[in-house]
ZARO-459984 format. One record per residue (C-alpha): residue in one letter; x, y, z; residue number from 1. Coordinates in nm, 2 decimals. Layout:
<sites>
a	X	Y	Z	NUM
...
</sites>
This chain:
<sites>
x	0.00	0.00	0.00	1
x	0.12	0.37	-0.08	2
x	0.15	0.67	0.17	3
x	-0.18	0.76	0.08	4
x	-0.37	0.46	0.09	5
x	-0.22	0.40	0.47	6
x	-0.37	0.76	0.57	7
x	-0.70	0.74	0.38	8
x	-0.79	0.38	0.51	9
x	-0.67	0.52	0.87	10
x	-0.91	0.79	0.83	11
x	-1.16	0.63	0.74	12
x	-1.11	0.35	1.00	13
x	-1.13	0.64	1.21	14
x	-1.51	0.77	1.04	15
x	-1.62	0.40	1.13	16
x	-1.51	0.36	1.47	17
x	-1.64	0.70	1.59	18
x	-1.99	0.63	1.40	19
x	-1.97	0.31	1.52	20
x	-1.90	0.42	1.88	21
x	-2.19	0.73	1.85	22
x	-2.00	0.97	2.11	23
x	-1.97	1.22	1.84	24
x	-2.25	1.32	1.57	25
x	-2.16	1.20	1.22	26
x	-2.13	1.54	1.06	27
x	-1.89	1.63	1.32	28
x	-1.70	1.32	1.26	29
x	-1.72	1.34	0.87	30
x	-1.58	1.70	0.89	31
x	-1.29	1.62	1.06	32
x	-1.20	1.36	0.88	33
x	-1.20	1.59	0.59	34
x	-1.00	1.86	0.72	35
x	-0.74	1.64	0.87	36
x	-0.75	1.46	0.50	37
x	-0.65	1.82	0.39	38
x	-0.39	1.90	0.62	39
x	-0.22	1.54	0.55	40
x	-0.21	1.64	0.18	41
x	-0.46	1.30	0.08	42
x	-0.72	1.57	-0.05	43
x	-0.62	1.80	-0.27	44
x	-0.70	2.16	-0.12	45
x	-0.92	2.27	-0.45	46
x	-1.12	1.97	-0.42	47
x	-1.16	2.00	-0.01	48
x	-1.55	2.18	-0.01	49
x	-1.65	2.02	-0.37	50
x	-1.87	1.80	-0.21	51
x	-2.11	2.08	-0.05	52
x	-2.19	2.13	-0.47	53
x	-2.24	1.79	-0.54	54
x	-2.58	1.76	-0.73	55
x	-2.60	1.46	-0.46	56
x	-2.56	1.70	-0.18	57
x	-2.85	1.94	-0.34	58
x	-3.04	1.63	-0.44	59
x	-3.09	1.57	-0.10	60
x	-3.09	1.92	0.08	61
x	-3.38	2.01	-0.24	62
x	-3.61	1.65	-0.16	63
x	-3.62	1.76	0.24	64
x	-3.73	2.10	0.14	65
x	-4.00	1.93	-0.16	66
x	-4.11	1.68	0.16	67
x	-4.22	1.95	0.40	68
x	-4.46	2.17	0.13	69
x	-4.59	1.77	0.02	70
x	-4.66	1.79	0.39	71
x	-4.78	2.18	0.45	72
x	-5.01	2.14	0.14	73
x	-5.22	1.88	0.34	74
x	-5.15	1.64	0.02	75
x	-4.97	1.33	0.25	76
x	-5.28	1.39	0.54	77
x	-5.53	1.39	0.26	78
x	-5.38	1.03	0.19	79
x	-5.41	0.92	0.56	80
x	-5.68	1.05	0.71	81
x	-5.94	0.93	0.42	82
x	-5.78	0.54	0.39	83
x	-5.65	0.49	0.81	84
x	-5.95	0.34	1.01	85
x	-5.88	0.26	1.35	86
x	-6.18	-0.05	1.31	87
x	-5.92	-0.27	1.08	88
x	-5.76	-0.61	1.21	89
x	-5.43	-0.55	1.29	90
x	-5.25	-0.75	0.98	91
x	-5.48	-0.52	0.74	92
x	-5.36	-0.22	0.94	93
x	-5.00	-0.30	0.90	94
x	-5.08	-0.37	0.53	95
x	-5.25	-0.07	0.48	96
x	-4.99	0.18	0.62	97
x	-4.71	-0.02	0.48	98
x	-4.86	0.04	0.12	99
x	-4.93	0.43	0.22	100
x	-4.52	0.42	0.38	101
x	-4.40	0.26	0.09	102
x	-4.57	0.47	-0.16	103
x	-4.51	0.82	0.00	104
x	-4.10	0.72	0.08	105
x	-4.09	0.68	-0.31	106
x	-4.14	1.02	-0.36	107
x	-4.02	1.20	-0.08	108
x	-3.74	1.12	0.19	109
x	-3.83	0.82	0.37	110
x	-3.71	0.96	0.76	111
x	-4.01	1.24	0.66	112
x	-4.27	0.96	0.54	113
x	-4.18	0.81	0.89	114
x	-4.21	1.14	1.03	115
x	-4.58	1.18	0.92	116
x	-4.74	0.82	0.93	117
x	-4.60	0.79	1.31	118
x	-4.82	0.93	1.47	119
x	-5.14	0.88	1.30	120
x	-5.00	0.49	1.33	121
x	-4.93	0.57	1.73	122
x	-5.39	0.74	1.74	123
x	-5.51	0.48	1.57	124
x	-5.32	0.19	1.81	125
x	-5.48	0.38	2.11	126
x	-5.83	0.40	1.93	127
x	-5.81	-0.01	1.87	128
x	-5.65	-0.05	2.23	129
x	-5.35	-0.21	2.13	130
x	-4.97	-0.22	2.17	131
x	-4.81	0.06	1.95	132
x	-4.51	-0.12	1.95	133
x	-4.67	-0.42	1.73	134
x	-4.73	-0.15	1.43	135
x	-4.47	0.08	1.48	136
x	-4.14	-0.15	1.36	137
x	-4.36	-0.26	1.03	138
x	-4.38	0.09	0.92	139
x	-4.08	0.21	0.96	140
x	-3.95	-0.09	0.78	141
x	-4.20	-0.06	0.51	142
x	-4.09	0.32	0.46	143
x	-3.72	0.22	0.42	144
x	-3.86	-0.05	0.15	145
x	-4.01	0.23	-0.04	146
x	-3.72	0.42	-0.02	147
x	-3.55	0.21	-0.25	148
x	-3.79	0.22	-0.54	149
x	-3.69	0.59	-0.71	150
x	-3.39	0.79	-0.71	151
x	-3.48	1.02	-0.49	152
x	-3.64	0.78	-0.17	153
x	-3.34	0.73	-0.02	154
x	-2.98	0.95	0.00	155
x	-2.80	0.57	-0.13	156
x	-2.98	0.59	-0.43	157
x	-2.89	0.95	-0.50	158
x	-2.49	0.90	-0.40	159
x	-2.53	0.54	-0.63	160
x	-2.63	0.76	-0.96	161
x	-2.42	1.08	-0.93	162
x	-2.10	0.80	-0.84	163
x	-2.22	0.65	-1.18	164
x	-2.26	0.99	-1.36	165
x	-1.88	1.06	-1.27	166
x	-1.75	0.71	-1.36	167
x	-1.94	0.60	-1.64	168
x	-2.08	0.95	-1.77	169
x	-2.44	0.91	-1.70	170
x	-2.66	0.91	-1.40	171
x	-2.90	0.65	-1.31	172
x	-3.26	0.81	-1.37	173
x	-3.58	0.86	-1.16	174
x	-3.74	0.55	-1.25	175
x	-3.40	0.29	-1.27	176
x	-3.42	0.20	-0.98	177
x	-3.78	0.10	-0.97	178
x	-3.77	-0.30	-1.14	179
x	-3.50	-0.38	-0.85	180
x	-3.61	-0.16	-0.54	181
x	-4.04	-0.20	-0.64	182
x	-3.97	-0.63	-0.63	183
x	-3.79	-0.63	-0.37	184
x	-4.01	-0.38	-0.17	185
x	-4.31	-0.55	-0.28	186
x	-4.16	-0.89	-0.13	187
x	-4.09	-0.67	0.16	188
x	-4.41	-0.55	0.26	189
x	-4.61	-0.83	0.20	190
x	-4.35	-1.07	0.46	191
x	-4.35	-0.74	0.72	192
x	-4.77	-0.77	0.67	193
x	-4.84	-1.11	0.65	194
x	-4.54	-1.27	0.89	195
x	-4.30	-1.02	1.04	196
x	-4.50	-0.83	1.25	197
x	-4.56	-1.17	1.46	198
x	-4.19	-1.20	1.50	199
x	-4.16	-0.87	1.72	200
x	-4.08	-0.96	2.10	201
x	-4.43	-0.93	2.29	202
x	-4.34	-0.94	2.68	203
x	-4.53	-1.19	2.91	204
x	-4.78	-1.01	3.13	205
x	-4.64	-0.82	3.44	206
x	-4.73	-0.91	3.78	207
x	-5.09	-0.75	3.78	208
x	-5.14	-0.89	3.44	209
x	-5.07	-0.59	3.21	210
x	-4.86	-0.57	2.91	211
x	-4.51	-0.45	2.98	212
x	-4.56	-0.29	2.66	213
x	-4.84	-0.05	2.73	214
x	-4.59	0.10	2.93	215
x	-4.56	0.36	2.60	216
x	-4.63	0.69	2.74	217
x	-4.49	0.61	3.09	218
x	-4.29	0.97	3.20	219
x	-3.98	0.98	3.44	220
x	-4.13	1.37	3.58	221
x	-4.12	1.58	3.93	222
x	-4.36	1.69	4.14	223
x	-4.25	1.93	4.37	224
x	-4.37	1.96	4.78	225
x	-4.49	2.40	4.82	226
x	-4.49	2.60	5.06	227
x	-4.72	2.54	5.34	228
x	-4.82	2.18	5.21	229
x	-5.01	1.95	5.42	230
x	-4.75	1.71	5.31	231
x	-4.45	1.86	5.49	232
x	-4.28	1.65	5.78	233
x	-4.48	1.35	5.65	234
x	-4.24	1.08	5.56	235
x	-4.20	0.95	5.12	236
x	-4.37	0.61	5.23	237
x	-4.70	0.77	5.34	238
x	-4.78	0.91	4.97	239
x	-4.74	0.52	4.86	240
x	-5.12	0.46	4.90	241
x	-5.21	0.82	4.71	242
x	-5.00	0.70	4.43	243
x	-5.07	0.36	4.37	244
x	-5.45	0.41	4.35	245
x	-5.33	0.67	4.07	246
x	-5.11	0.42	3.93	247
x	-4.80	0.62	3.99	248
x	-4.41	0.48	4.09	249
x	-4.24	0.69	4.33	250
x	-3.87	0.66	4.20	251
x	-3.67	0.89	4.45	252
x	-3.66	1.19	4.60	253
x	-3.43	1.56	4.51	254
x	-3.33	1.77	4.77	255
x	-3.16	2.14	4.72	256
x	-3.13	2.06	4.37	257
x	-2.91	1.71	4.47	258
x	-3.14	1.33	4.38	259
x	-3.06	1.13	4.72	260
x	-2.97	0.78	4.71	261
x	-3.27	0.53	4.69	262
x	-3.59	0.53	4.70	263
x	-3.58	0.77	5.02	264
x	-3.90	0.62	5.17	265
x	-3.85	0.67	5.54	266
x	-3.76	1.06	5.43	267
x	-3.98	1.30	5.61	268
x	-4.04	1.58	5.31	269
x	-3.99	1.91	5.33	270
x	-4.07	2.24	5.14	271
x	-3.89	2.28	4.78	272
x	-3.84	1.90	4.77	273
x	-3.90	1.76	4.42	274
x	-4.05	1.36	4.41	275
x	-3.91	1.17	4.13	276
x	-4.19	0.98	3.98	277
x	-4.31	0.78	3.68	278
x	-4.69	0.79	3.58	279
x	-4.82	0.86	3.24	280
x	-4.93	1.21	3.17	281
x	-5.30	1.16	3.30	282
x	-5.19	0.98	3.61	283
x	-4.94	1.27	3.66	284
x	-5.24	1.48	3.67	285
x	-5.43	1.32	3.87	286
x	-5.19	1.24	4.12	287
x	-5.11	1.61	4.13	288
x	-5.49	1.71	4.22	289
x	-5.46	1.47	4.47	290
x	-5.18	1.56	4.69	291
x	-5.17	1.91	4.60	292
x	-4.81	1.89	4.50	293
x	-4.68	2.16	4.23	294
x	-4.44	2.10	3.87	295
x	-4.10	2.12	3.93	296
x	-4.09	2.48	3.78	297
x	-4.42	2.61	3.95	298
x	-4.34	2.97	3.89	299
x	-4.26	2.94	3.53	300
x	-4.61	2.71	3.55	301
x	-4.78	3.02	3.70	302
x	-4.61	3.28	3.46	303
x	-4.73	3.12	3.16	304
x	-5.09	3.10	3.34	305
x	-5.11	3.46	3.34	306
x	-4.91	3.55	2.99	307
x	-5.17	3.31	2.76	308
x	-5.52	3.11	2.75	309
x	-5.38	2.84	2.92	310
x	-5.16	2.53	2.89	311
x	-5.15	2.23	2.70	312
x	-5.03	1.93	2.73	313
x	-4.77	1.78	2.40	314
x	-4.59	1.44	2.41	315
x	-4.27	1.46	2.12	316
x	-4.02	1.24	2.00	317
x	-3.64	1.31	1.98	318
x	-3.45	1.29	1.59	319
x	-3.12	1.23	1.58	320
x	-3.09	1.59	1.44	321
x	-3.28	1.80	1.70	322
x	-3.18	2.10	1.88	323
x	-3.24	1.92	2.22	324
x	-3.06	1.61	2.11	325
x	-2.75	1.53	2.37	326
x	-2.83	1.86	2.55	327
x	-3.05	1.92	2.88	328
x	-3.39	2.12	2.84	329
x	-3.18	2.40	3.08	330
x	-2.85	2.42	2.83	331
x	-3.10	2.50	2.55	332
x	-3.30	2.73	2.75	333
x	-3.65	2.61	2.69	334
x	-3.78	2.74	2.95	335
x	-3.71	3.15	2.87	336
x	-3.68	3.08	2.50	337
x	-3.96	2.91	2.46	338
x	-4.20	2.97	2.77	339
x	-4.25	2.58	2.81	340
x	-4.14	2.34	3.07	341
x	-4.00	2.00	3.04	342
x	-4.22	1.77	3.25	343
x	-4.14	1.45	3.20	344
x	-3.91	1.19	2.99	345
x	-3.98	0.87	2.87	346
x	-3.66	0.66	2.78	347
x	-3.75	0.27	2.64	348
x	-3.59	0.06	2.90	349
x	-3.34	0.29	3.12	350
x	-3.36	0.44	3.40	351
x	-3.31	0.81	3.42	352
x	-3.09	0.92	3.78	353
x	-3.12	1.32	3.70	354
x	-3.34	1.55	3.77	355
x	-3.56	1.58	3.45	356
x	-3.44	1.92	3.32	357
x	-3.11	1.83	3.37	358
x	-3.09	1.51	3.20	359
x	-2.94	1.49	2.89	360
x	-3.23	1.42	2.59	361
x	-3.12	1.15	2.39	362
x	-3.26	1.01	2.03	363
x	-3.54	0.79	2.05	364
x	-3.67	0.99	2.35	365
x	-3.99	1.12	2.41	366
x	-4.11	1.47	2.59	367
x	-4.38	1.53	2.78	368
x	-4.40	1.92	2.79	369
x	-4.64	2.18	2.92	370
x	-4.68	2.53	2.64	371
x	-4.86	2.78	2.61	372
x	-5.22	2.67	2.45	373
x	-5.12	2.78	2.06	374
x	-4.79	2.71	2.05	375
x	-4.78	2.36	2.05	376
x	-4.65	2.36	1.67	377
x	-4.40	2.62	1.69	378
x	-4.27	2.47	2.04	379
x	-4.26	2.14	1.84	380
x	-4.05	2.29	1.56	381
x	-3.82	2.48	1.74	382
x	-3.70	2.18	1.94	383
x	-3.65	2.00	1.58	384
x	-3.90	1.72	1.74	385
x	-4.18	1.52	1.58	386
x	-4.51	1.52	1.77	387
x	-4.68	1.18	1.91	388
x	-5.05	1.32	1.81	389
x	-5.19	1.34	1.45	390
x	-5.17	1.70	1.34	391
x	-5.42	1.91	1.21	392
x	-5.29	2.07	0.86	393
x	-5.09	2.38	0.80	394
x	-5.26	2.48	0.50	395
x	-5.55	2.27	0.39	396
x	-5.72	2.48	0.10	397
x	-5.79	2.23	-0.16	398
x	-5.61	2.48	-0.45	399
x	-5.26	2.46	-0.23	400
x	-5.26	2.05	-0.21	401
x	-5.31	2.02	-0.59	402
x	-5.08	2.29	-0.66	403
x	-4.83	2.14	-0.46	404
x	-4.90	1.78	-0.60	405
x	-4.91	1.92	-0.95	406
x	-4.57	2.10	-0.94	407
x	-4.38	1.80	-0.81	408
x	-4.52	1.53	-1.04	409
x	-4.45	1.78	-1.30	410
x	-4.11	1.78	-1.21	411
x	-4.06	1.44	-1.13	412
x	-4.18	1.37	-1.51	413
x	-3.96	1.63	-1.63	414
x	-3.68	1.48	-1.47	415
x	-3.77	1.11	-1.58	416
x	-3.78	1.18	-1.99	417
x	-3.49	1.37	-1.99	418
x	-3.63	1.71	-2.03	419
x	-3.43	1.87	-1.74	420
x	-3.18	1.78	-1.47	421
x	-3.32	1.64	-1.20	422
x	-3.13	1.94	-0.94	423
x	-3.31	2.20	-1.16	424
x	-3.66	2.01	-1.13	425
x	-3.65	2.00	-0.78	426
x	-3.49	2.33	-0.76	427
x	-3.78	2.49	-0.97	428
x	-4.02	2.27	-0.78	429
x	-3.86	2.48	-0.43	430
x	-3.92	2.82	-0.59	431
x	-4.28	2.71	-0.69	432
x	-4.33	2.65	-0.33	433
x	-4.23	2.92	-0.20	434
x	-4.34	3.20	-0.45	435
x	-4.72	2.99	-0.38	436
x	-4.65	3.05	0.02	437
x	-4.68	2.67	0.04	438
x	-4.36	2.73	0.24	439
x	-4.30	3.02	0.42	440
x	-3.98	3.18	0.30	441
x	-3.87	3.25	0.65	442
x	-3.90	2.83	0.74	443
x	-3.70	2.71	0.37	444
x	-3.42	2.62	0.54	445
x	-3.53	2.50	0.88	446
x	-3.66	2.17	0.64	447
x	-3.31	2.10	0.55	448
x	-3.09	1.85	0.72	449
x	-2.78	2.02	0.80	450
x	-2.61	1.72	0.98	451
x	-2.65	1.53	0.65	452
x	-2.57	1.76	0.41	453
x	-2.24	1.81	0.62	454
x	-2.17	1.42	0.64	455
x	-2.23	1.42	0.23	456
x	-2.03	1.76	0.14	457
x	-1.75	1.65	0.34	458
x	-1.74	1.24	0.27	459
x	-1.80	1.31	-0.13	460
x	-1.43	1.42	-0.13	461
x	-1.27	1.14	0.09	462
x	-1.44	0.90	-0.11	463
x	-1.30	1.10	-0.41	464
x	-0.95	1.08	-0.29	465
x	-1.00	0.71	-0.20	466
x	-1.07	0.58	-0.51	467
x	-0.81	0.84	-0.72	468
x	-0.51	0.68	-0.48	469
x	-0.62	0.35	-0.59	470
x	-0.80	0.23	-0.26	471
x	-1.12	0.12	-0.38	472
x	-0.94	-0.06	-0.65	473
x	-0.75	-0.23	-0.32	474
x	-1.07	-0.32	-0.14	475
x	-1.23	-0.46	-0.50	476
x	-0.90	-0.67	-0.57	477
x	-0.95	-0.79	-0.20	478
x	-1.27	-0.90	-0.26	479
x	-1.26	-1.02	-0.61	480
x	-0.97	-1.27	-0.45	481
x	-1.23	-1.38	-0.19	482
x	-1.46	-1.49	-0.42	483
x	-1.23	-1.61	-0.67	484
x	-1.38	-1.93	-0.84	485
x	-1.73	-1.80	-0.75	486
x	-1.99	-1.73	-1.06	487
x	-2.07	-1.34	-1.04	488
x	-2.39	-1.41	-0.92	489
x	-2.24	-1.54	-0.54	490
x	-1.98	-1.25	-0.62	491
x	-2.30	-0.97	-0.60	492
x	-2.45	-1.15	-0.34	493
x	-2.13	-1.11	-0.11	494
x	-2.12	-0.75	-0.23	495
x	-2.45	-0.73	-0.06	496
x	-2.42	-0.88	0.24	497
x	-2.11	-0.68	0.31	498
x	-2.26	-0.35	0.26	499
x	-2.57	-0.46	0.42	500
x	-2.37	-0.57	0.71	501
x	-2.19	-0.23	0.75	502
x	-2.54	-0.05	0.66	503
x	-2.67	-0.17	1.02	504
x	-2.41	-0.04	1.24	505
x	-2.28	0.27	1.05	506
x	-2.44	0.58	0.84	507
x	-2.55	0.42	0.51	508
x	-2.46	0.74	0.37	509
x	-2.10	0.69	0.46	510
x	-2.13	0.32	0.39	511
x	-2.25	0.41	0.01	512
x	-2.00	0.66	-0.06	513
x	-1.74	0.35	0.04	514
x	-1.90	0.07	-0.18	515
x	-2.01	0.20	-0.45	516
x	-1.66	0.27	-0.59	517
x	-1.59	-0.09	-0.48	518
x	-1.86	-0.24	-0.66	519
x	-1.79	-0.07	-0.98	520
x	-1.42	-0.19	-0.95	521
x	-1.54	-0.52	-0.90	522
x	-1.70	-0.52	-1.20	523
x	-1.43	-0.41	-1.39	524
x	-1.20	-0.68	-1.28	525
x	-1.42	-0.92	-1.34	526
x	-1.51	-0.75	-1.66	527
x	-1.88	-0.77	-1.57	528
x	-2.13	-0.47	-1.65	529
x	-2.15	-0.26	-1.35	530
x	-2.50	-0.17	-1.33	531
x	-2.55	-0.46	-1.10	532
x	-2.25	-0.37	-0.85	533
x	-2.40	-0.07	-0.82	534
x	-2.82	-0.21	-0.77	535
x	-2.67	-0.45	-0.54	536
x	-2.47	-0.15	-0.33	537
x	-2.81	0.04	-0.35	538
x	-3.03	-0.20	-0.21	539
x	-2.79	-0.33	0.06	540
x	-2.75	0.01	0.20	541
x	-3.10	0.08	0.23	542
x	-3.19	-0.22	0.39	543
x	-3.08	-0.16	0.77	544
x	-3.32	-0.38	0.98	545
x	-3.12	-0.54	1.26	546
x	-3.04	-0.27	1.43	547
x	-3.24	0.11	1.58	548
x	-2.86	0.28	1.48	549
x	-2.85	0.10	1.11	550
x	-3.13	0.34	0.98	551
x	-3.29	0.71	1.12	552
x	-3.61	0.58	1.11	553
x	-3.53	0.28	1.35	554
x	-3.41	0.55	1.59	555
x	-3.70	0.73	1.60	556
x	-3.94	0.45	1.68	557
x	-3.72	0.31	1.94	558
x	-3.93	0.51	2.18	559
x	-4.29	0.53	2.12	560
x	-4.26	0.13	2.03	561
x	-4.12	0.07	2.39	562
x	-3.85	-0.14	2.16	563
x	-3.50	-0.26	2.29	564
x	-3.18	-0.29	2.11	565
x	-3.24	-0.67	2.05	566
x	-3.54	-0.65	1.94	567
x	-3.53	-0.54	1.56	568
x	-3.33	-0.87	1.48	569
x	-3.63	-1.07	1.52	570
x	-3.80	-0.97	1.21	571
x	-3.55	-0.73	1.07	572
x	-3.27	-1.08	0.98	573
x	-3.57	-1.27	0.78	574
x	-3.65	-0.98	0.63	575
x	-3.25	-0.88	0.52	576
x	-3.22	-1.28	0.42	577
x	-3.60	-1.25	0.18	578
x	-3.42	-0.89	0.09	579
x	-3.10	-1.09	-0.07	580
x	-3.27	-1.39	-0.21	581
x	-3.52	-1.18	-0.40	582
x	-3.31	-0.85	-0.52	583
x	-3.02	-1.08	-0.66	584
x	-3.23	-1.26	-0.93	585
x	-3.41	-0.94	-0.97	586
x	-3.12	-0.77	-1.07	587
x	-3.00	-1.02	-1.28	588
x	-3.31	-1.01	-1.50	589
x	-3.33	-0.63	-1.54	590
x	-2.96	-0.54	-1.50	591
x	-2.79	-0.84	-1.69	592
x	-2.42	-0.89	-1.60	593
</sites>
């Protein structure tokens, strides 16, 4: 190996280990792998920010942007609300919003179809009385299916055809991917509807005979002990019987700002003492009105009684991406920025030691918060959270959701015969939007994904440099020896599983950018056409089901499904094994070596 190979595979070791690891966020990681690829003189210094004006880096900044006025417009709710009915069996549910997830992550990025199916999924698993955790994995699997079906569902796909545009002088267009990705997504759905939904881990019945799974919604909060209470001097086990009977778990007890050791039962309580508790937000309530005990933050309570009409109630769930993500509701300052208090976290299956504004939010969390009655949206958006209750529309004049549906499929068309470059179409598509106040010029770039757009912009050149030193040509030679002896058929089929394989434990951005040079070297060594490399590297990376950190959307349901890590194996290896067996002779049909 040269100089430059040693470095380049050392950095990007580095990228893997660090994403692997999750202490840092990826487009922090990305970054400075990119920069310290400068300084080492392994990227050239005109080519370091060349990835920022990638069309693949537009491609996806524009489709986030195209998502939200699909979603402002009322089009995706017009879908939703007229087909979801909470009366279905639970298999026809599944297959139901599966279809709608599939169909919608076509056409817009899948971690937004997620984003918008959740929680009319979570409503309509409370209207039928059942776990939400039994619906929740099914759709966000069947929206990373769908993903895979156009050019723009998924980033892979869009890093797979601008890779191809700059090795074999054309892109792969809007509707390539479809014979591959619409099998294989169609095989998909129809295992996650009729099978893999039984597969999901349904705990045995707790001690009083309740589903540990209804446990969705359960909130770590604080109540804290006024002035003059009739509670003062009494000792932590004499509230017991109050909060049983409101089915509440007292946790703990915080004293001058400082949680105590234990359960503190034999404590007698004092003024300004804070009871750590967990109760779902109507037991909360109740248990409140019971024992006259206050929020944690009862002046902030009482100054946003008097400033508004009153106070609601909103239950969110953490992105990877939000501004609260791996920062305390205090660092952020949501109580003065926002006028709303934290009042409660729920956190699948750990326990939370900290008091509740002070805890770090994590991804996959969900927020019980208390704002000011009209505010709930705007609270929602500043945190960069996704709420847990189906939301009424933004804009839901009939003129705006054809408009809006009218301008993208025009685009979409445009871009599919050829007429203009896709960038453009979605570009022009934007600019329709907003001149049409379908999206507010003052919220266009609160759509876009930063983080990703940073992890592309700076990994497009690394790649880059990777394959110009003659390191994917390594890694292909590498595997090409492997599999030496093999037909190319096994040969694609390892391709896939390795990608696939990296896809569930690291960024499949960054795992794309990697093997998609790979496959295409493959190909050439084995003199093989490398459409296929690249439709097997496509799919693979898509298809991140073992795991919650393989794929954003398995994150974000980690949560409100009450999942745990192990959990997503269950259904998620079948469905990576049907994935394999049914895209390889799929590809070889339509995309003949």
């Amino acid at each position: 190996m040269t100089t430059d190979q040693i470095i380049l595979f050392s950095l990007f070791g580095a990228v893997f280990g660090l994403l692997l690891w999750g202490r840092f966020r990826y487009d922090i990681v990305a970054f400075s792998a990119l920069m310290l690829g400068v300084v080492l003189g392994v990227v050239p210094t005109k080519e370091a920010f060349s990835g920022f004006g990638h069309p693949a880096t537009l491609v996806v900044a524009l489709v986030l942007v195209v998502s939200a006025g699909l979603v402002r417009s009322g089009a995706v709710f017009l879908i939703t609300r007229t087909l979801v009915d909470a009366s279905r069996s639970l298999g026809a549910h599944i297959a139901l919003m599966g279809a709608i997830g599939g169909v919608l992550s076509a056409f817009m990025n899948n971690v937004a179809a997620l984003a918008l199916l959740m929680p009319v999924d979570i409503q309509t698993a409370r209207k039928a009385a059942r776990p939400v955790g039994l619906s929740l994995m099914p759709l966000s699997f069947a929206t990373i299916l769908g993903g895979m079906v156009t050019l723009i569902g998924t980033p892979p796909n869009i890093i797979i055809a601008s890779i191809r545009e700059d090795a074999l002088g054309e892109p792969f267009k809007m509707f390539d991917f479809a014979p591959v990705g619409g099998v294989t997504a169609i095989a998909g759905l129809i295992f996650v509807a009729l099978i893999g939904w039984r597969l999901i881990p349904q705990p045995d019945a707790g001690k009083n005979g309740s589903n540990p799974m209804d446990d969705f919604g359960q909130y770590v909060a604080e109540l804290t002990v006024p002035e003059g209470s009739k509670h003062i001097g009494k000792r932590v086990k004499e509230l017991l019987e109050i909060a049983e009977k409101n089915d509440v778990a007292i946790l703990g007890l915080v004293r001058s700002g400082t949680r105590r050791y234990g359960t503190q039962r034999a404590t007698k309580l004092q003024a300004d003492d804070a009871l750590v508790l967990e109760a779902t937000p109507e037991a909360l309530d109740e248990f409140r009105a019971a024992t006259g005990l206050a929020f944690a933050e009862e002046t902030r309570e009482e100054k946003l009684k008097a400033e508004g009409d009153g106070l609601s109630k909103i239950e969110v769930v953490v992105p990877e991406n939000a501004r609260i993500a791996g920062k305390t509701a205090q660092a952020i300052g949501l109580n003065w920025r926002q006028r709303s208090v934290l009042m409660g976290i729920s956190r699948a299956g750990k326990k939370i030691n900290k008091q509740v504004r002070k805890t770090e939010v994590q991804p996959g969390d969900i927020l019980l918060l208390l704002v000011p009655q009209g505010s709930e949206a705007d609270v929602t958006e500043w945190l960069g959270c996704l709420p847990l209750a189906e939301r009424g529309l933004t804009v839901t004049r009939d003129e705006k959701v054809w408009l809006a549906i009218g301008l993208f499929a025009a685009a979409v068309a445009a871009a599919s015969l050829g007429l203009i470059y896709l960038p453009v179409a979605l570009g022009l598509v934007v600019v329709g939007y907003v001149l049409a106040k379908i999206v507010p010029l003052s919220e266009l770039y609160t759509h876009i994904e930063w983080p990703v757009v940073v992890l592309l912009g700076s990994m497009i050149p690394l790649g880059a440099a990777l394959e110009s030193s003659g390191g994917t040509e390594l890694i292909a030679g590498t595997l090409v020896g492997i599999t030496q002896g093999l037909p190319a058929w096994a040969v694609l089929t390892v391709l896939m599983i390795v990608t696939m394989t990296l896809s569930d434990v690291l960024n499949n951005t960054a795992t794309t950018i990697v093997a998609a040079p790979v496959g295409i070297q493959m190909a050439q060594a084995l003199g093989k056409n490398p459409d296929p490399f690249l439709m097997a590297v496509a799919i693979a990376a898509s298809c991140a089901f073992l795991t919650p950190i393989g794929h954003k959307n398995n994150t974000l349901i980690l949560g409100p499904g009450g999942y745990k890590f192990g959990d997503y194996w269950r259904m998620g290896l079948p469905l990576e094994i049907l994935v394999v067996a049914v895209s390889i002779p799929a590809i070889l049909v339509f995309w003949p070596l």
